[in-house]
N, C-alpha and C positions, 0 to 999 in steps of 0.2 A: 921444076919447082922443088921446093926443101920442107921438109916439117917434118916434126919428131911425133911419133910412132909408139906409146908406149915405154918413153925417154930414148926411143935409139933415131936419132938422126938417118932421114930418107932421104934421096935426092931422086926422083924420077920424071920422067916424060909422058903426059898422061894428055889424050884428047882434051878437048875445052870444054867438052859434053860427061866426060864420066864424073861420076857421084863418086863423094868418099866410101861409101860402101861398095862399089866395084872394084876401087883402090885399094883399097884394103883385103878385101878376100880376090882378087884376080892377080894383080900386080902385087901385093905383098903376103900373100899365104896366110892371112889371119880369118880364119872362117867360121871365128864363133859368133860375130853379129851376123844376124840370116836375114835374108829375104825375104818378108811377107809379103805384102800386099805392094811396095816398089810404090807407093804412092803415099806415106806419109799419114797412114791413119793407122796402123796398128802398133806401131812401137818396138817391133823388132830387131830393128838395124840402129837401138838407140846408142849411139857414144858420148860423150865426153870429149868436146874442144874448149881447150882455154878452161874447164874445170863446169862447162856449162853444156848441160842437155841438149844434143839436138839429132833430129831422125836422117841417118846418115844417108839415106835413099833419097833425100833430099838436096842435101850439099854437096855444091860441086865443087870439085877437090882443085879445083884451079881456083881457087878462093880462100885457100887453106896456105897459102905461103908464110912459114915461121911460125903454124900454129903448135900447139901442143894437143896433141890428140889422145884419149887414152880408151882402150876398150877392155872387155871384158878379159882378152888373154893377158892383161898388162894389170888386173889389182891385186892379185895375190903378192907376195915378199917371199921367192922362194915355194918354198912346200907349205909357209906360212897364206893361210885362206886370208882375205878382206872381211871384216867381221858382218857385213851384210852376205858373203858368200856363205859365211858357215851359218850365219841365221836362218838363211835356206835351206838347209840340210837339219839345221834342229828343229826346225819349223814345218818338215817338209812340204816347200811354199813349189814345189812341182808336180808335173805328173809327167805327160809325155816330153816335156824341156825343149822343147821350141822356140816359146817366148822367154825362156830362161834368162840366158844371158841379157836381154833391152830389158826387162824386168830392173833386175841386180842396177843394172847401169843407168836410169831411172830412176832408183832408189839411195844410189849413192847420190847423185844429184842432186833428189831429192832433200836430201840431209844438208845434204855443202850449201844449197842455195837457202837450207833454214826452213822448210818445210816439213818436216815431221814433228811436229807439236801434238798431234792426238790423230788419231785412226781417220777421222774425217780429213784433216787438213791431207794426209797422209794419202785416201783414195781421190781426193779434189788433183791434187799436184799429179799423180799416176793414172789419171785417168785415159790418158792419149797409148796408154800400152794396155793390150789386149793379150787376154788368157781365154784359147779358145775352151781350155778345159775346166774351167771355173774354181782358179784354186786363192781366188782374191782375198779372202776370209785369209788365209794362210801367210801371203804374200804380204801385207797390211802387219801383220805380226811379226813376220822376218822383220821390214824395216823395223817397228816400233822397239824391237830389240836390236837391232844392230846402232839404234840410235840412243840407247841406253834406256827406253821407257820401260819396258818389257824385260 
């Protein structure tokens, strides 16, 4: 199977059974989407296919042929941050960063699909990713600023 990676073109051989998130952190070394819960309720392993949100613990990567996939090692430009990454950091919308990265990638989703309108629309759409360490109040303010509200 073939699909681009962050814009770099893959081509590999992957069981019928692995998920994009084992694809990606086992077979391609990209190990900033993590493993939580492997069952699609916490929001860790969130990417970006096709420009669209989905829990990569979920989708199986033999279903992904010609996709555009993009994660959290693929938004910066360079040394240049994703402006919802550096809203993180001025925001400081973490604590132990775990759920860090499906956060961020979440939230940029968030924005693209036209969802951050106000703090509410903003934890309604983010509600499927969990922060075990309660830094929501924070996170919610990242986006609202990386979305120019804030």
């Amino acid at each position: 199977m073939s699909l681009s990676v962050n814009g770099d073109r893959h081509t590999v051989t992957v069981d019928n059974r692995t998920s994009l998130l084992d694809l990606l952190r086992e077979h391609l070394g990209l190990t900033g989407s993590k493993k939580g819960c492997n069952a699609g309720a916490c929001g860790a392993c969130t990417v970006l296919v096709d420009g669209r949100r989905v829990n990569s613990c979920l989708t199986l990567a033999v279903r992904l042929e010609g996709a555009e996939v993009t994660t959290i090692e693929g938004l910066a430009d360079g040394d240049r941050l994703h402006p919802l990454q550096q809203a993180f950091i001025d925001q400081d919308a973490f604590q132990c960063g775990y759920c860090t990265p499906g956060q961020i990638m979440s939230g940029v989703g968030c924005m693209q699909e036209g969802h951050s309108g106000s703090a509410e629309e903003i934890r309604e759409w983010m509600s499927g990713n969990i922060c075990r360490c309660g830094c929501y109040v924070k996170i919610v303010r990242a986006v609202e600023q990386a979305a120019g509200r804030k």
